[in-house]
N, C-alpha and C positions, 0 to 999 in steps of 0.2 A: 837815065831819067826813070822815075819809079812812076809803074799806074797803078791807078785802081782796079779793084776785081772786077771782073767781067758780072754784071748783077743776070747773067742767065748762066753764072758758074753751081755747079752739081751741090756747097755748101748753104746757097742762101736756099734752093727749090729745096735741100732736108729741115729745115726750119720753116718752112712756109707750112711742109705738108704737117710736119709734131703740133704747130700754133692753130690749122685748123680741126684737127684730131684734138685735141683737148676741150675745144669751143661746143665741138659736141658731144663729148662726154657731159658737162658742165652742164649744158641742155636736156640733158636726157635724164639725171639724179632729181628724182621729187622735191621738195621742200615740205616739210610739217606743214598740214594744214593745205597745202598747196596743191595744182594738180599733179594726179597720178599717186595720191597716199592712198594705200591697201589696208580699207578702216576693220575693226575688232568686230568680231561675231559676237550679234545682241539673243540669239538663239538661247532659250532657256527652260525647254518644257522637259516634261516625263512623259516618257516613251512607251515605256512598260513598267509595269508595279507586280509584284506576286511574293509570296509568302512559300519556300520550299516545305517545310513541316509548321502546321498539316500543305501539304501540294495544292494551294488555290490561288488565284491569279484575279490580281484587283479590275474592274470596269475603271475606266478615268473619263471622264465628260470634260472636254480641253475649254469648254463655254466657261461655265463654273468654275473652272478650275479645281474639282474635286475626284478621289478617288475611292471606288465604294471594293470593301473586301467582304466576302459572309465564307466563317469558317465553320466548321461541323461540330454541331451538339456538344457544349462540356471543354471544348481548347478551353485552355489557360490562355488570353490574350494580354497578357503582362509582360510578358519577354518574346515576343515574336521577330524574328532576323526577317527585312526583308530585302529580296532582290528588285535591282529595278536597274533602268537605261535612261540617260538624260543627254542632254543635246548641249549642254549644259557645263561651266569648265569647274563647279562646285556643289554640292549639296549639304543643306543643315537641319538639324531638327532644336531649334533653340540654337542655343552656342557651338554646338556638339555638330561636329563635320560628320557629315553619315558615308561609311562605306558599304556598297553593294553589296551581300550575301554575307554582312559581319557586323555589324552593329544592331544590338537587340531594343526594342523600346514598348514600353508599356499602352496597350491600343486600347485599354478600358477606357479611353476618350476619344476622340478626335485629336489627330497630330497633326499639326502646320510642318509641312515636308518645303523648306526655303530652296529655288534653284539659283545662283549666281551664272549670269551670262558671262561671255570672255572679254564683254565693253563695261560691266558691273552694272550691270543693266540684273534686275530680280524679280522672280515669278514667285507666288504660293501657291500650294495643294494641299487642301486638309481633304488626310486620310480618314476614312472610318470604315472601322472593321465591327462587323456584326456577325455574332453567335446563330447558326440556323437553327430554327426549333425542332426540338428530337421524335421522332415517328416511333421509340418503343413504347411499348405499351403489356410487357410481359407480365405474367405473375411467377416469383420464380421461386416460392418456400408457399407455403401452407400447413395448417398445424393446430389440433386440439390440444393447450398446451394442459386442460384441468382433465383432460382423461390421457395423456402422455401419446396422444396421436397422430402421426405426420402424413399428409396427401400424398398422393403417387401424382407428378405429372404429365401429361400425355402433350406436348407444346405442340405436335403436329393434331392431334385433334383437338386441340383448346380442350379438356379434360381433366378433374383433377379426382381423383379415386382415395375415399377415406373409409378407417375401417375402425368402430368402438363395440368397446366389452359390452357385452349383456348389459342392461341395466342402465344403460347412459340414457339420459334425458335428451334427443335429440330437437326436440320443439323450439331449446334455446341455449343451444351452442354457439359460443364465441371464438371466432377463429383469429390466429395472429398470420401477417400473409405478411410477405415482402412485394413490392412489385418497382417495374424499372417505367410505370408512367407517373403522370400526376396526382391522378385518383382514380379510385375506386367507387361504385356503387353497384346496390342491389335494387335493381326497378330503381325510383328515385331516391334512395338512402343511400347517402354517402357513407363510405362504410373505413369503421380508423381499427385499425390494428387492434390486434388486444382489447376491444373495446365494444361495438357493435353486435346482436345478438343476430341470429335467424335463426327460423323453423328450417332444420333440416328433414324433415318426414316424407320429402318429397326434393329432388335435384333444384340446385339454388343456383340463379346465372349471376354471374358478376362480370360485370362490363366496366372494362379497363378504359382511361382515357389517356391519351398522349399529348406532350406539351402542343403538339400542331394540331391536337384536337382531331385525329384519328378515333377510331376505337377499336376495339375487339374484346370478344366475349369469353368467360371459361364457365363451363358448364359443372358444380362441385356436387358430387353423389355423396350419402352415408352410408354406410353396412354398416346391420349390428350383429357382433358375431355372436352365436349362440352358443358357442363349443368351445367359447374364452372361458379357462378356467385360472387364472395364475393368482400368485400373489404377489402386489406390484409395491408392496410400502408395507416396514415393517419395523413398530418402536417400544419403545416403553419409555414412561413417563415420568416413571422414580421406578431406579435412577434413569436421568436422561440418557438413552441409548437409543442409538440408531442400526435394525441389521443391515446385513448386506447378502442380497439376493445373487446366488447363481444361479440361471434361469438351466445351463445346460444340466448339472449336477443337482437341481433342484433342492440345495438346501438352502438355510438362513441361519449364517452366525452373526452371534449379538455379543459385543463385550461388554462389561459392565462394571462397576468403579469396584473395588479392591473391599471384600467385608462385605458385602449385596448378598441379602438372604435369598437366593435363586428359589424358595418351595414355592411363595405366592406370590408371582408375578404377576401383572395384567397385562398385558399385549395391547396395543393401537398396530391395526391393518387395515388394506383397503385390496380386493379381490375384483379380479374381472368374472369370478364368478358368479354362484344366485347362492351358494350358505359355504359354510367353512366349518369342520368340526375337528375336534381332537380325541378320538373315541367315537364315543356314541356321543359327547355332550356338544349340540351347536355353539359355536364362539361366537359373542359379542365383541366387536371391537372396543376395547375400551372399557369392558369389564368383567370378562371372566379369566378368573385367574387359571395360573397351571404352577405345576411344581416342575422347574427348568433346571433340576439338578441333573439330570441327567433328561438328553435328548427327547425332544415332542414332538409327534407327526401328524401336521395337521393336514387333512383332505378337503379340497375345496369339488363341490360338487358344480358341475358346468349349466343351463340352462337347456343342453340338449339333455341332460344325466349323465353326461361323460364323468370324469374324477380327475383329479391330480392328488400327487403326496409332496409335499414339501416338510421334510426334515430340519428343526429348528434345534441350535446349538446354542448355549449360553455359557458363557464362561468369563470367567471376573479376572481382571487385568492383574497382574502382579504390582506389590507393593512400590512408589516410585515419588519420589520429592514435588512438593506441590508449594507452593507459598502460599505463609499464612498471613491473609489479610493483603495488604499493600505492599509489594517491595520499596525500600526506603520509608517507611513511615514518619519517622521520627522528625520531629521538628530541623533539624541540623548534623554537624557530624557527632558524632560518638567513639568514646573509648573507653575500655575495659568494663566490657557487657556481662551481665550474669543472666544467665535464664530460671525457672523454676514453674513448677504445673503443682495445681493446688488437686485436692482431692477429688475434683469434682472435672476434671482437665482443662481445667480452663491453664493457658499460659500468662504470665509473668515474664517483664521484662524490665532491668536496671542497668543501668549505664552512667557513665560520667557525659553528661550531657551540655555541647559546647553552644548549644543556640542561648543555653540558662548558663553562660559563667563559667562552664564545668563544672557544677554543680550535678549531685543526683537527680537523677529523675527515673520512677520507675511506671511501667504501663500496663494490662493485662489487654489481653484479646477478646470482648464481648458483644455480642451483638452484630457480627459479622466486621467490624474493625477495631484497630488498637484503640483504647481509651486511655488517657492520664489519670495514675491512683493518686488522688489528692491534688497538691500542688507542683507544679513542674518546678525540678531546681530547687528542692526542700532544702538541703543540706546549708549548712551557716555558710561555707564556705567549700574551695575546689576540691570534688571527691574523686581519689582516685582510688582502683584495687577493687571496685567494687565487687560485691557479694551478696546475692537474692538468696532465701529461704523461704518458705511458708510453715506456718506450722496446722496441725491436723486440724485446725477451724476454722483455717482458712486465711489467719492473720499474716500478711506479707513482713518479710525483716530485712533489714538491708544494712550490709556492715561495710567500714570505706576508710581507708586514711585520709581523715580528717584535719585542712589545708587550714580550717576555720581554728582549730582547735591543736596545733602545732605540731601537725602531720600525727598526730598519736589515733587512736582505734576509735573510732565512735560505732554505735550499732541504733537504730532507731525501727520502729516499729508504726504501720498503719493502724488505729485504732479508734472510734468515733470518730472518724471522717479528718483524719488529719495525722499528721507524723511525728510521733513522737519519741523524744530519745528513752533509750533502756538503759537505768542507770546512771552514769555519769559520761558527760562526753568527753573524750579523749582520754579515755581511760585506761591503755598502755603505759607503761612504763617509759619507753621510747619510741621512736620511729617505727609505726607498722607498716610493712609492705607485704604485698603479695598475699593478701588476707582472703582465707575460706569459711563462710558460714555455713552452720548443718544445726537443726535442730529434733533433739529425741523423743521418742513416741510418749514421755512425759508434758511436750512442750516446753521443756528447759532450753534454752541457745546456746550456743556452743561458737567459738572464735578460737580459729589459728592464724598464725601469721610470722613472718620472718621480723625479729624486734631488734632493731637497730643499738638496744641497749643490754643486749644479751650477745653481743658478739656478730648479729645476723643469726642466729640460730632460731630454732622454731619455739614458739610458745604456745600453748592452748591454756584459753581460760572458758570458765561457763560464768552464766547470769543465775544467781541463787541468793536469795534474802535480801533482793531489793540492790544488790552490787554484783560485781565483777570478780571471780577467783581464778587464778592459778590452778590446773589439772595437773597435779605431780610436779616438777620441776622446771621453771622456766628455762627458755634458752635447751631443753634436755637432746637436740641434734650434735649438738660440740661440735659440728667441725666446719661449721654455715650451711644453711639451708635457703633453699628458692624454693618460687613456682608451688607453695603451698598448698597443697589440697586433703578438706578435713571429712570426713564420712562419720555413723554413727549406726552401729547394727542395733539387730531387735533387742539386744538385751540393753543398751545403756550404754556399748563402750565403745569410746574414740578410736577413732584411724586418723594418723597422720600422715603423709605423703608428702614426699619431696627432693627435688634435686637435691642430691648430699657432693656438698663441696670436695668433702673429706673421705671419699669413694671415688674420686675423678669425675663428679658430677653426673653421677648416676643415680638409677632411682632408688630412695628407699624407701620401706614402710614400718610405723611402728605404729604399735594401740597402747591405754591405758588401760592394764588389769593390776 
């Protein structure tokens, strides 16, 4: 016969005791919202505030919710890092999460510094940092800058010590100062740099003011020295030169432009002496002359009668490249330029001229710039080769192969105010290239050039009875010639010059006798 279990058997008491063991676990686990939940810290203030550079540490008023910083005279408060402590589980400035002792922000305002609590709970603190006003009030330069004189000065006794030549008008010196306050005055004159006058005839106080409105005083002396004797400035006027003083070696060299007739100089100087003389004869600044070809020792006598000698050198600069007129003048680019200087030096210049077409155009240098002779771009048509002459009356000529005229020689001449051709235009035979004009102490003109109908060889023609001839033999190089170039000595007779083909392009030269 089967029984049932004993209900005080050892298996049901382990299930009674696990069923109330869970019953209280089950009791004892919170529920959301229910009792025993451990709510989020709504804590969200600023603790501490401070700024490591410069080292100042902000007041914070927890009422207001505000934080006040004052940094020292002149920070830059545009990128300041600050540190700080919050109670706090976030910090913002705008959108921008701030970390402690690493995020920079510009404090020229007021900044809203946002805390987030750890229940999202939020506080504000608007910072503001303010500049302390500055307590200097130094003068730290001083300086008579029209008698070349600078103060001594003494910052432990507020002092400034000044010393001028002979002869200085101290009744109304203007002094240039620097100073590290706001302003300056003398009694109630506000006093500007460079600008302001005082009686120095007696010790001048100037009372310095600081942005916090501090003050302190410096007390400026003059001396005038009696026993100044130098020479402090030292020119001449034509030509514009300026010397150079060595005060230890006591002389004065002056250079002077290239061609300067050193006998009758004048001098402009200015001496802390009471006279200046070269000899026996007193110097006027500004107009007694001296003969500066060789060394002049001028003595300046002192206010005590002391002397000095100052040894004056002049000596004219060596010859050296200057530009005449404008660099670039010309309207445009240019190609195959000739130069020429009339009797009188004026310069002359001709060019294939590409702002006019490449046409001619020739210019002289008067009046201190280039000018256009005639019309710009005379020429019928595109000149190339060109070639400037003048002749002894001054008449400019200009020879070109002529693009108008089927590349052949044209020659034209300025003459009542306009350009006219000599002769016949294109008056080659064929192609001229590489064309030189010269004109002889008769005023006859004179053309050579490489003619395209003579082999390349060299031609020279002159202008006589109203046309164009042949000098001896056209084409007379035979073996091709370049790079043309024609001369004409005192007596009448041609030089021709030129790459000779038929030498292996070497130079030759031949005359017509």
């Amino acid at each position: 016969m089967n029984k049932l279990p004993d209900s005080g058997a050892p298996g049901v008491l382990v299930t009674a005791l696990a069923l109330a063991t869970f019953a209280l676990l089950i009791a004892g686990c919170p529920v959301p919202g229910g009792v025993g939940e451990i709510p989020l810290s709504s804590t969200k203030t600023i603790t501490a505030f401070s700024f490591a550079s410069p080292a100042t540490t902000g007041a914070t008023n927890e009422n207001a919710k505000s934080i006040a910083v004052t940094v020292p005279y002149g920070t830059d408060v545009r990128a300041l890092v600050a540190t700080f402590t919050t109670t706090g589980s976030s910090v913002k400035v705008g959108s921008a999460v701030q970390v402690s002792g690493a995020i920079a922000n510009d404090f020229s305002r007021p900044i809203i510094y946002t805390v987030t609590a750890a229940d999202g709970s939020q506080a504000t603190y608007m910072v503001t940092v303010t500049a302390a006003s500055s307590s200097a009030k130094a003068i730290t330069a001083f300086s008579f800058p029209r008698v070349a004189a600078a103060g001594t000065i003494d910052e432990s006794a507020k002092t400034i010590a000044q010393t001028v030549p002979f002869g200085t008008n101290v009744t109304a010196l203007t002094a240039t100062f620097t100073t590290t306050g706001s302003s300056v005055k003398v009694g109630p004159a506000v006093q500007v740099s460079g600008t302001s006058a005082n009686n120095f005839t007696s010790p001048v106080v100037y009372t310095v003011t600081a942005v916090d409105g501090s003050t302190v005083s410096y007390k400026v002396s003059v001396t005038v020295i009696l026993s100044s004797k130098a020479i402090t400035a030292f020119t001449f006027a034509s030509p514009p030169a300026t010397g150079t003083i060595d005060e230890n070696t006591k002389t004065i060299g002056v250079t002077v432009t290239y061609g300067t007739d050193l006998t009758a100089l004048v001098a402009r100087f200015t001496t802390t002496g009471l006279s200046a003389k070269v000899g026996s004869t007193v110097q006027l600044s500004g107009t007694t002359a001296n003969n500066f070809s060789s060394p002049v020792i001028y003595t300046v006598t002192a206010a005590d009668g002391s002397t000095m000698s100052y040894t004056v050198k002049v000596a004219a600069a060596p010859r050296s490249w200057h530009t005449v007129g404008t660099a670039g003048f010309s309207t445009g680019r240019v190609d195959d330029i000739s130069l020429a200087i009339d009797s009188t030096g004026t310069p002359y210049i001709a060019y294939e001229d590409w702002a006019n077409g490449g046409k001619a155009t020739v210019m002289k240098y008067t009046g201190g710039s280039w000018q256009t002779v005639g019309m710009a771009g005379f020429s019928a048509g595109l000149a190339c080769f060109v070639s400037l002459a003048i002749d002894s009356m001054g008449t400019p000529y200009v020879a070109y192969e002529d693009y108008g005229n089927a590349n052949k020689a044209t020659v034209m001449k300025y003459t009542c105010g306009s350009w006219q051709t000599v002769g016949t235009a294109g008056f080659s035979t064929g192609r001229a290239a590489d064309i030189s004009l010269a004109i002889d102490s008769t005023g006859t003109p004179y053309i050579a050039y490489e003619d395209n109908a003579d082999g390349l060889n060299t031609v020279v023609m002159k202008y006589a009875g109203r046309s164009w001839h042949t000098v001896g033999t056209a084409g007379f190089s035979l073996n091709g010639a370049f790079s043309t170039s024609l001369a004409i000595d005192s007596m009448g007779i041609p030089y021709a010059a030129y790459e000779d083909y038929g030498n292996s392009r070497r130079a030759t030269v031949m005359k017509f006798w």
